[in-house]
C-alpha positions as a Markdown table, in Angstrom:
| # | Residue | x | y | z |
|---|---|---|---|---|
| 1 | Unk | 33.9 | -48.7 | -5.8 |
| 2 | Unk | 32.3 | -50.7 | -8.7 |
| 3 | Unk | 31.9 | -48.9 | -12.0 |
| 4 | Unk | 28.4 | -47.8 | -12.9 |
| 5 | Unk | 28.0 | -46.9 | -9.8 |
| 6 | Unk | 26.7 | -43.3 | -8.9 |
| 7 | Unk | 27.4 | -42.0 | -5.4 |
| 8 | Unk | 25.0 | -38.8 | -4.7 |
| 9 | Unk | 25.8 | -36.1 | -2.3 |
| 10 | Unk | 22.6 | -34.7 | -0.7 |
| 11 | Unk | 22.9 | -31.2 | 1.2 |
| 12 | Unk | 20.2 | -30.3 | 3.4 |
| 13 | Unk | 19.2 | -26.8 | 4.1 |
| 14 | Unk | 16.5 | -25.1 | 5.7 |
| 15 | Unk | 14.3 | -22.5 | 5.2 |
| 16 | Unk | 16.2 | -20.6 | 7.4 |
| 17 | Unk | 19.2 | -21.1 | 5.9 |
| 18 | Unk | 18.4 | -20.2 | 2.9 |
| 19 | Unk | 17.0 | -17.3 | 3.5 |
| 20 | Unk | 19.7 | -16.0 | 5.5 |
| 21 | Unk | 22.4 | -17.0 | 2.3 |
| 22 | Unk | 20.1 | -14.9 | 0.2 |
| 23 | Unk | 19.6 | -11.9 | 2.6 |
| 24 | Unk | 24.0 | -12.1 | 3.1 |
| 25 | Unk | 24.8 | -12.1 | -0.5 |
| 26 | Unk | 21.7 | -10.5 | -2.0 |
| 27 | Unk | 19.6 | -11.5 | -4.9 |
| 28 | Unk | 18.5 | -9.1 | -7.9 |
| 29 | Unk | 15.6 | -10.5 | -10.0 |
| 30 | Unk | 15.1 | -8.5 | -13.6 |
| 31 | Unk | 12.8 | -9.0 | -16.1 |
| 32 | Unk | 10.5 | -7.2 | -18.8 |
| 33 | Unk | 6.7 | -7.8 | -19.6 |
| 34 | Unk | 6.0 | -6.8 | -23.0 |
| 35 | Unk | 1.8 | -6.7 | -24.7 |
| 36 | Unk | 2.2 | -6.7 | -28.4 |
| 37 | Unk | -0.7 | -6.1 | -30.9 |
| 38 | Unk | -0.2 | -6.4 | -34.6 |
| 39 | Unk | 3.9 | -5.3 | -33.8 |
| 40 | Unk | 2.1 | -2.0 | -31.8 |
| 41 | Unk | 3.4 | -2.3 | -28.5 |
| 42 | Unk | 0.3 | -2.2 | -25.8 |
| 43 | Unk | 2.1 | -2.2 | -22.4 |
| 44 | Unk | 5.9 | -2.8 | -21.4 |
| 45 | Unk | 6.9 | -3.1 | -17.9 |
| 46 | Unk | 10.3 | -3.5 | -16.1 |
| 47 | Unk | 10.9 | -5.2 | -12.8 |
| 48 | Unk | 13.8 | -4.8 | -11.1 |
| 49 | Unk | 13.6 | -6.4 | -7.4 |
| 50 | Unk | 16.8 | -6.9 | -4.9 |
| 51 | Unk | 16.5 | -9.2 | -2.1 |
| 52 | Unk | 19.0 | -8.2 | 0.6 |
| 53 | Unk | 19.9 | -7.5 | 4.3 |
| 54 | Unk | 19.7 | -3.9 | 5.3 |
| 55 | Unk | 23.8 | -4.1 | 6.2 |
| 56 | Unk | 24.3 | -5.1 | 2.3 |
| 57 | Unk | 22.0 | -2.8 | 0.6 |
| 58 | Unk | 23.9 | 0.0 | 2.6 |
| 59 | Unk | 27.1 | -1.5 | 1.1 |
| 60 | Unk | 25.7 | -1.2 | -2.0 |
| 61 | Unk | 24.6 | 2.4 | -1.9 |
| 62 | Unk | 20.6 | 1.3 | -1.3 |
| 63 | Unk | 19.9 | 3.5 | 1.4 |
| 64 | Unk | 16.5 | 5.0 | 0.0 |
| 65 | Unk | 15.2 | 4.5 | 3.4 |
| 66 | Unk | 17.4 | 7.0 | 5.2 |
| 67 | Unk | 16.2 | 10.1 | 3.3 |
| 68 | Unk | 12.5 | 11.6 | 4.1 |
| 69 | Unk | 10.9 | 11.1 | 0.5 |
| 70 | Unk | 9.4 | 14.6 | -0.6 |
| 71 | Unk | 5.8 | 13.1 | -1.3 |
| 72 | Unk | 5.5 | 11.5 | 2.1 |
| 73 | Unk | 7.5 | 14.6 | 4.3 |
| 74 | Unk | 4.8 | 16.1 | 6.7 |
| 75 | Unk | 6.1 | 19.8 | 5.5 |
| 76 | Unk | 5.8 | 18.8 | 1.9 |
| 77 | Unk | 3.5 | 21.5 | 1.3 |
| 78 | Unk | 6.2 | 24.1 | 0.9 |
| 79 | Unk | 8.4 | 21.7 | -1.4 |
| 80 | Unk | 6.3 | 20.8 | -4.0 |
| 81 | Unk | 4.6 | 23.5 | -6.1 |
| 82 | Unk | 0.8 | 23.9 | -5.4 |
| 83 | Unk | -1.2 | 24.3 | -9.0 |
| 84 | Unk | -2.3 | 27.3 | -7.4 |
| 85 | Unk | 0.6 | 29.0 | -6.2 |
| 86 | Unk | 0.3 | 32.6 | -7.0 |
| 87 | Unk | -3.0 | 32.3 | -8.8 |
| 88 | Unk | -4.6 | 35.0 | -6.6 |
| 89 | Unk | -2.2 | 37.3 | -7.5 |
| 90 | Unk | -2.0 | 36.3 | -11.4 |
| 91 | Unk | -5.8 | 37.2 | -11.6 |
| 92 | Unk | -5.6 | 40.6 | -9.8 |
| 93 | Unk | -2.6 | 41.5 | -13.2 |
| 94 | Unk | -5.0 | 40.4 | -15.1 |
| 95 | Unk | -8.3 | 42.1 | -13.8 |
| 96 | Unk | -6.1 | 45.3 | -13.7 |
| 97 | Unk | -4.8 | 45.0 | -16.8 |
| 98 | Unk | -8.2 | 44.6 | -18.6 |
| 99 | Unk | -9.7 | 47.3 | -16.6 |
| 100 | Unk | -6.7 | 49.9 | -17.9 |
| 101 | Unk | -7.9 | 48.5 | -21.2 |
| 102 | Unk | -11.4 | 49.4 | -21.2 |
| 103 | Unk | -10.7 | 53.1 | -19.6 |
| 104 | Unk | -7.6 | 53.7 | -21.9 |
């Protein structure tokens, strides 16, 4: 080989492969979005995002999917508290109440 020479090694992948190195190993991308305004902070947001196959998020504990979330459960009615639970019988106390008040 003559000196100065410079030998280059070209790997060829596809699309394909790529993706399907990325989904086997995973990929996280992070990063934070901050607004500033005369040193008042406007607006910060943090993005997390892994890229992975569903095998390899399982083997790292990402199995979100699995469990029913509580806002999207069709018998979520009875999990989450209504703003009206027990308003009826809040305002019958009350109307008694004041009604004992006004004969006492």
């Amino acid at each position: 080989m003559a000196s100065g020479t410079v030998q280059h090694s070209v790997a060829t992948a596809t699309l394909a492969d790529l993706l399907e190195r990325i989904l086997d190993k995973g990929i996280v991308i992070a990063g934070d979005i901050r607004i500033k305004l005369v040193e008042v902070e406007l607006l910060s947001i943090q993005i997390r995002l892994v890229v992975c196959s569903v095998e390899k998020a399982k083997e790292l504990g990402l199995d979100w999917w699995n469990q029913k979330p509580m806002a999207l459960a069709e018998d979520s009615r009875h999990l989450l508290p209504s703003p009206l639970e027990g308003f009826e019988e809040r305002l019958a106390r009350l109307e008694n109440e004041l009604a004992a008040q006004r004969q006492a």
